[in-house]
N, C-alpha and C positions, 0 to 999 in steps of 0.2 A: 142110720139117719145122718142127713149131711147136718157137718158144724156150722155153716150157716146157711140155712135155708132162704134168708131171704135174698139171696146173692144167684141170679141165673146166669148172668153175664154182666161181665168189669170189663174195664177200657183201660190197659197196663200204657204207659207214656214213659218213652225213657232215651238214653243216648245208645251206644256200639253195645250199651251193658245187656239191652232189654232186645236186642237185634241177635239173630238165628246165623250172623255172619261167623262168630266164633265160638258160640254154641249151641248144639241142637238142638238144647232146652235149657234156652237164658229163663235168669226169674221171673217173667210172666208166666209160664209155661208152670212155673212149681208150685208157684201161689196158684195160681187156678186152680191142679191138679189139687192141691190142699183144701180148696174152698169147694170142691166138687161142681164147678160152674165154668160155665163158654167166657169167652176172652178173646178180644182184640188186641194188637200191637200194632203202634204207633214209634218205630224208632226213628231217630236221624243219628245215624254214628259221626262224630268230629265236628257234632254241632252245638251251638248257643243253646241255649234254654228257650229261646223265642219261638226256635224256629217248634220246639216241644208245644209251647201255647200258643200259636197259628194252627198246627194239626188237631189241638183238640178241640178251638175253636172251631172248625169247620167238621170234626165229626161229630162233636154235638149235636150241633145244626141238622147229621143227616140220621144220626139215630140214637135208641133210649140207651140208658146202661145202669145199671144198679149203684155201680160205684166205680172208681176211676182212683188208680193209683199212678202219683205222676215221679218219677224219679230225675233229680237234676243232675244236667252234667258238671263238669270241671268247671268253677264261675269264670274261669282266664278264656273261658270260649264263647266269643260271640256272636250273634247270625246280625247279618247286614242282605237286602234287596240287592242283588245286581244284574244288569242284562245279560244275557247268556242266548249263543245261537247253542244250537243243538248240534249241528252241523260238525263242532268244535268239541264238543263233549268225549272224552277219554273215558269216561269214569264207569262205562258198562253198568252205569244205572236204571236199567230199563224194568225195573218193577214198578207196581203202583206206588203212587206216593206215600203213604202211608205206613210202607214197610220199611223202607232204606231209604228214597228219594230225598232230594232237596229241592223238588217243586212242588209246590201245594196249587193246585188250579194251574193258573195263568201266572204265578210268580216264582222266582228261582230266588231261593234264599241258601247263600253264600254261607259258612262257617268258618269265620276267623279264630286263627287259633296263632298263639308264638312260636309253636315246633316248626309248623309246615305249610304256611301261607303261598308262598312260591312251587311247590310241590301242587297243591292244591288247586290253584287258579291255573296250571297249566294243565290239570287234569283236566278242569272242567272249561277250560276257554280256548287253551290248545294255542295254533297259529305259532307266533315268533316274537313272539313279545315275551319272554325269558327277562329281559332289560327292563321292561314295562314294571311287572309283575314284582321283583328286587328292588326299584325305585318304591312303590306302593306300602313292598315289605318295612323298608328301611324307616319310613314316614311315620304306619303304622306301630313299630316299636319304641320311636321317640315319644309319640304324640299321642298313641291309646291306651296301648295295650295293657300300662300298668295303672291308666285314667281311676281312681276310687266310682266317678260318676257313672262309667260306663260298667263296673265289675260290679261294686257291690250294692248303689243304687238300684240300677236298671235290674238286677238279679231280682230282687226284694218285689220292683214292681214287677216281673214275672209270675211270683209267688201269688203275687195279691189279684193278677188276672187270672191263674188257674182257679184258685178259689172262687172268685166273684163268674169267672162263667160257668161253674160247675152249680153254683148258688141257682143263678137264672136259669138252668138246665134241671131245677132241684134234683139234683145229682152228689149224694154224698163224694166226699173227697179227702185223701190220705197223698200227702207228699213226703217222700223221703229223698236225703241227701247222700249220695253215690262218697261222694268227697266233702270234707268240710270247711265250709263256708268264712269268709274274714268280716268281724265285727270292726265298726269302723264308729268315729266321733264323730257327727254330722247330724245336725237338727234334722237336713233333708231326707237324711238313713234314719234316725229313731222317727219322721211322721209316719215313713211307710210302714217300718217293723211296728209301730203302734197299733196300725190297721190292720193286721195278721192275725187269723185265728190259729194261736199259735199250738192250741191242743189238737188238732189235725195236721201239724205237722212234727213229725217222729226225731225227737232229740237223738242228737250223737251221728254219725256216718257209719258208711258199708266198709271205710278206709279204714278208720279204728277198730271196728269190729274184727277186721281181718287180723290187723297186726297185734289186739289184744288175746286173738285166739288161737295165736302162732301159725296160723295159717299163711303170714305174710310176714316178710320183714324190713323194716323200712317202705312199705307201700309195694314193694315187688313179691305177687303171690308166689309161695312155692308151686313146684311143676306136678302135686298130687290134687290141687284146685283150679291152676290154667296153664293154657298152653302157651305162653309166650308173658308170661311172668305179671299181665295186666288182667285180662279179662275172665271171667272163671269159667271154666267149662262143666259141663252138667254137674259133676261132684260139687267146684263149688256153688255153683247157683242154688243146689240143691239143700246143701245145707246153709248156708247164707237164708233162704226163702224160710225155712223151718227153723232157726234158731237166733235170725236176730228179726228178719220183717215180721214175720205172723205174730209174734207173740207183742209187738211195738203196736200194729195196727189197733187193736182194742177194737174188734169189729162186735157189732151186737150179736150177741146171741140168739 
């Protein structure tokens, strides 16, 4: 008999964690297999969280799903709109959106990140603007990057859109945090956390998990969970999926 029967199919949301790039079978793939139920993937690897509630904004819209499990990326990553030729494009993106992409329809949404913003923009904008691209950067880490409104504001109102469109969609909904998140002192940060149902979203992170379960040290997994010391590979997804998410979820029986 499956453990939950009422589950045919869930709608997995995540960053590079929940993406088939670095492993065969990231955590969508275990939880499903555990929930005995069909599954979608929705990744953006090196992306904001936005660009995570644009996609599932727009799959809603195109079909049903049981339940929808949304995972956040690193709060320091943020998605911003910007023009993009194609033409220019390096980044051998050519899957449907949904899977890897960073266009959704008719719009290309950027992923600002501290590591590799200049890396990044010349992947995907190319040309000769190398100078361009390190003036922007430069700008960028005086004036955003460590912004409270843009990190941990904007984050909180991400949370409170997946919930409120999966609400409209009556579409149950579980979010969990990949990395953990910075409490901050701001009326403007406690109205949105005030509005949060905060029982559908799974205390503690994937990042403590790992390094309370010696799996990881200092946030660098050992090489028996992934292959390049960040992302886990089947092993760990697999036990990740089974002994910190499923037993957090508190799915109905």
């Amino acid at each position: 008999m499956k453990p939950h029967p009422s589950y045919n199919k869930i709608l997995c949301v995540g960053c590079s964690h929940a993406s088939s790039i670095f492993a065969s079978k990231p955590w969508p793939y275990w939880l499903a297999n555990e929930l005995e139920c069909e599954y979608d993937v929705l990744a953006s690897p090196g992306a904001g969280i936005q660009i995570g509630v644009d996609k599932l904004a727009l799959k809603l819209s195109q079909e049903k799903y049981d339940l929808v499990v949304f995972q956040t990326p690193h709060e320091l990553r943020l998605s911003i709109g910007m023009n993009h030729d194609p033409s220019y494009d390096k980044s051998n993106e050519n899957q449907p959106w949904e899977i890897n992409g960073n266009k959704i329809g008719e719009h290309f949404i950027m992923g600002l990140n501290p590591s590799n913003n200049v890396h990044a923009m010349n992947k995907f904008f190319g040309g000769n603007n190398l100078k361009l691209y390190k003036h922007f950067d430069r700008w960028y880490m005086q004036y955003v990057a460590d912004n409270s409104y843009e990190i941990n504001v904007k984050f909180l109102q991400s949370l409170w859109m997946v919930q409120s469109l999966c609400d409209q969609y009556h579409t149950p909904s579980k979010i969990f945090y990949w990395h953990g998140i910075t409490e901050i002192k701001s009326e403007l940060y406690n109205s949105w956390k005030r509005i949060l149902r905060h029982e559908d979203i799974i205390e503690g992170n994937v990042v403590d998990y790992l390094n309370i379960n010696s799996m990881a040290n200092n946030g660098a997994v050992h090489e028996e969970y992934s292959d390049d010391k960040y992302h886990l590979n089947d092993t760990g997804s697999s036990s990740m999926v089974k002994e910190y998410l499923l037993p957090k979820l508190q799915l109905s029986q």
